[in-house]
C-alpha positions in Angstrom: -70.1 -70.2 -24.1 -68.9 -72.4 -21.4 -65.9 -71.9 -19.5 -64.0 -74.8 -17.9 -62.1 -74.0 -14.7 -59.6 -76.2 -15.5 -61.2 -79.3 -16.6 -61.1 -80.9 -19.9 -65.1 -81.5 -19.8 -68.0 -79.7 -19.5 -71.8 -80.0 -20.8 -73.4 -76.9 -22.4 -76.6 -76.2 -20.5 -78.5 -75.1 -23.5 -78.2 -78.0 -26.1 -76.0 -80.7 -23.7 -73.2 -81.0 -26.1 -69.9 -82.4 -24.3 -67.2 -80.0 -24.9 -63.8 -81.1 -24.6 -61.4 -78.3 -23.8 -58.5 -78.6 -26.7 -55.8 -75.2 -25.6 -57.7 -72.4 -25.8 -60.7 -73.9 -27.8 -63.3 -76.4 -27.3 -64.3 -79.1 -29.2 -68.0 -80.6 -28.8 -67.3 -84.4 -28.6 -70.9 -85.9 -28.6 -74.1 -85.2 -26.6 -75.2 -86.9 -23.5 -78.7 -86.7 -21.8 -80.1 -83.8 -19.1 -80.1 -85.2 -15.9 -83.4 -86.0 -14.2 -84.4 -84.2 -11.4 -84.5 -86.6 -8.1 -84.7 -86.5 -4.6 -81.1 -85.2 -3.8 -80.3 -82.2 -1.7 -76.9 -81.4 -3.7 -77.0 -79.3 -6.9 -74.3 -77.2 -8.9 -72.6 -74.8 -7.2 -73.0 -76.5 -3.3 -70.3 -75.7 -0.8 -68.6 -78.0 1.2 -65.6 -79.0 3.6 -63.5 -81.7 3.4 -60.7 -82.1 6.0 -60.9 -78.8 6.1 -60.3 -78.3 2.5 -63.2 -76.0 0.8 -64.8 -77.6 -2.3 -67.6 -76.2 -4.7 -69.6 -78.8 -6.7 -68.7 -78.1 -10.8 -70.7 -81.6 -12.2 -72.2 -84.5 -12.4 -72.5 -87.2 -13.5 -75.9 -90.4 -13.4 -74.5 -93.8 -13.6 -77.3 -97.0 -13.4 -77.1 -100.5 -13.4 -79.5 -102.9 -13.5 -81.1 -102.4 -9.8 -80.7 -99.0 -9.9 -78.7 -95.4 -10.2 -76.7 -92.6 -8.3 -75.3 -89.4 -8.8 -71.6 -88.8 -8.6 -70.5 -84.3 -8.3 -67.2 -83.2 -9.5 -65.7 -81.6 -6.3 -63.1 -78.4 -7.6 -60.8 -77.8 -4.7 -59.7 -74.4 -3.5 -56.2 -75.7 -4.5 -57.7 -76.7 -8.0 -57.4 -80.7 -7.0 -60.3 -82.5 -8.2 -62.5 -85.0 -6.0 -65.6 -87.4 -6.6 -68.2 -86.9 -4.4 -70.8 -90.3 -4.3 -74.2 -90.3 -3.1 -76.2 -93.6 -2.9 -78.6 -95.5 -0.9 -78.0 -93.1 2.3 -74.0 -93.1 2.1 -71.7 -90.6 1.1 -68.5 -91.1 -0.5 -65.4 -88.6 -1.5 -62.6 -90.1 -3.5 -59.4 -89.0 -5.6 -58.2 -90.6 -8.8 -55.1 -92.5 -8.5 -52.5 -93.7 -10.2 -53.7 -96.9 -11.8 -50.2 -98.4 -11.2 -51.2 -97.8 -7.6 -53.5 -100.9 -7.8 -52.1 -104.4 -6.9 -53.1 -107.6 -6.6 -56.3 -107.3 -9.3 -57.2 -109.1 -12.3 -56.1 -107.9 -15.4 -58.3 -106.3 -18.5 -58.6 -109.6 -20.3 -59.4 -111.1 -16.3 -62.2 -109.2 -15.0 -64.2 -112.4 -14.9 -62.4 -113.2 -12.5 -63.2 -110.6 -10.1 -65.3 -111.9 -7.0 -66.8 -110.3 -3.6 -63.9 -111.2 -1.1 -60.6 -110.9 -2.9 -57.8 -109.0 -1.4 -56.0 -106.1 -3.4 -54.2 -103.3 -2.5 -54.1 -99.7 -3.4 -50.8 -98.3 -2.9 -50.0 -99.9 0.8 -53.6 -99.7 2.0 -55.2 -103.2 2.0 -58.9 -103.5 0.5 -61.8 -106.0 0.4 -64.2 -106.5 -2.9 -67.5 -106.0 -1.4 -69.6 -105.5 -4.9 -68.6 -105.9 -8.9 -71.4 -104.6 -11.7 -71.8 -103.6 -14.7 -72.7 -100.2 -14.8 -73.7 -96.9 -17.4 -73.1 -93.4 -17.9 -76.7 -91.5 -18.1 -76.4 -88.2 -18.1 -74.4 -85.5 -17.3 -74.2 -81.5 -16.3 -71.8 -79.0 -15.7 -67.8 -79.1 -15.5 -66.3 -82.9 -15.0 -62.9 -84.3 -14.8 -63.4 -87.1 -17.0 -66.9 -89.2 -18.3 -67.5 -92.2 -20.0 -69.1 -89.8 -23.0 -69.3 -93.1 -25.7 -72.0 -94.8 -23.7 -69.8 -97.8 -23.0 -70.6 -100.3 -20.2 -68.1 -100.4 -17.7 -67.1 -103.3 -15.1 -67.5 -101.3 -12.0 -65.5 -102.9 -8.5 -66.7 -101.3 -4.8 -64.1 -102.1 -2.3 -63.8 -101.8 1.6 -61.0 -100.6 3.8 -60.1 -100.3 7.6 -62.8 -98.2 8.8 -64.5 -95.6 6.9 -61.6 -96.4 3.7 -63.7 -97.1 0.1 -62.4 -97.3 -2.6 -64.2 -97.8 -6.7 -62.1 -99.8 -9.7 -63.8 -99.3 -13.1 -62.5 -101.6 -16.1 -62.8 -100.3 -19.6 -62.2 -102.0 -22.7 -58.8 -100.1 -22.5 -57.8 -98.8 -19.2 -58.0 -98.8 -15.4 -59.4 -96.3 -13.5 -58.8 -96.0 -9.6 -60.4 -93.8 -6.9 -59.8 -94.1 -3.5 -61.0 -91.9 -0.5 -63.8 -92.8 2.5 -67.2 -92.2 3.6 -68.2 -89.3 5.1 -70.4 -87.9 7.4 -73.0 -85.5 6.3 -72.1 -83.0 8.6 -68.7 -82.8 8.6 -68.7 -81.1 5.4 -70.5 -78.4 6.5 -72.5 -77.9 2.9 -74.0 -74.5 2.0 -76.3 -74.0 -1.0 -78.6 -77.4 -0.7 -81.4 -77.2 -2.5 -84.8 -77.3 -0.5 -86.7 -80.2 -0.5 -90.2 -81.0 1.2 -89.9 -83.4 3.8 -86.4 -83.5 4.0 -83.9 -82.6 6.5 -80.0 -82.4 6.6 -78.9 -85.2 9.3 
């Protein structure tokens, strides 16, 4: 059976039912798909630093759109606070959920529409520029996760820029508003252990 360190997902590894951690039992919400196996160097159990917090990687999860897909790990903290680590087209991303009151200055549900490369909003005090808005899908998914999208829904995803290396990611449900907010990272600065090896490649 599996056992959730503290988060209220996780996939079975034998039959990929999503179990949802209810107390001291768990309750099998659904089933998503395996993941595929792809070119990454990052796999369950990975090692990292960031700002010189240690971090093991406990998930993932696949999201696509219509030009293509990426994989986003559940980072579990030494000090048990969860983070998102993003890896596509070359760049890697961590960021923390926040507070969706934290977001200003942003359409509304029933205004995504609205939403254009450009506009100004603000998460907390820290200013940010939409860069890219799409439409995007849960895959597949593996391991412990904080939260997932488990009914398949398509979301409205919003990529946003800050000073420097600041990034941030809005997604709009049919119901809620989710914000993350963190930067990009160097690939060395964290320091990973536990890559998987790949032919051909090698860490930058």
């Amino acid at each position: 059976m599996l056992k959730l360190r503290g988060t209220p997902y996780g996939v079975c590894q034998y039959c990929q039912s999503l179990l949802l951690r209810n107390d001291a039992t768990y309750e099998s919400v659904g089933k998503v798909a395996e993941v595929p196996d792809d070119f990454s160097p990052m796999q369950l159990g990975v090692q990292g630093y960031f700002e010189g917090k240690h971090f093991s990687l406990i998930g993932r999860i696949r999201k696509s759109w219509e030009k293509g897909s990426w994989n986003e790990w559940c980072a579990l903290f030494d000090d048990q606070r969860m983070g998102w680590l993003a890896e596509a087209q070359g760049d890697w991303v961590m960021c923390f959920e926040q507070p969706p009151e934290s977001l200003r200055n942003a359409p509304s549900l029933k205004e995504i529409d609205r939403i254009e490369p450009g506009q100004k909003w603000y998460i907390g005090k820290q200013a940010y520029t939409v860069s890219d808005a799409k439409r995007v899908r849960c895959d597949a998914a593996e391991g412990e996760l904080s939260d997932i999208d488990y009914k398949g829904q398509v979301l409205s995803s919003v990529d946003l820029r800050g000073a420097g290396m600041q990034f941030a990611t809005v997604e709009f449900t049919s119901k809620e508003i989710n914000v993350f907010a963190g930067r990009f990272i160097d690939f060395a600065e964290c320091r990973f252990s536990g890559l998987r090896q790949l032919d051909g490649w090698v860490a930058p």
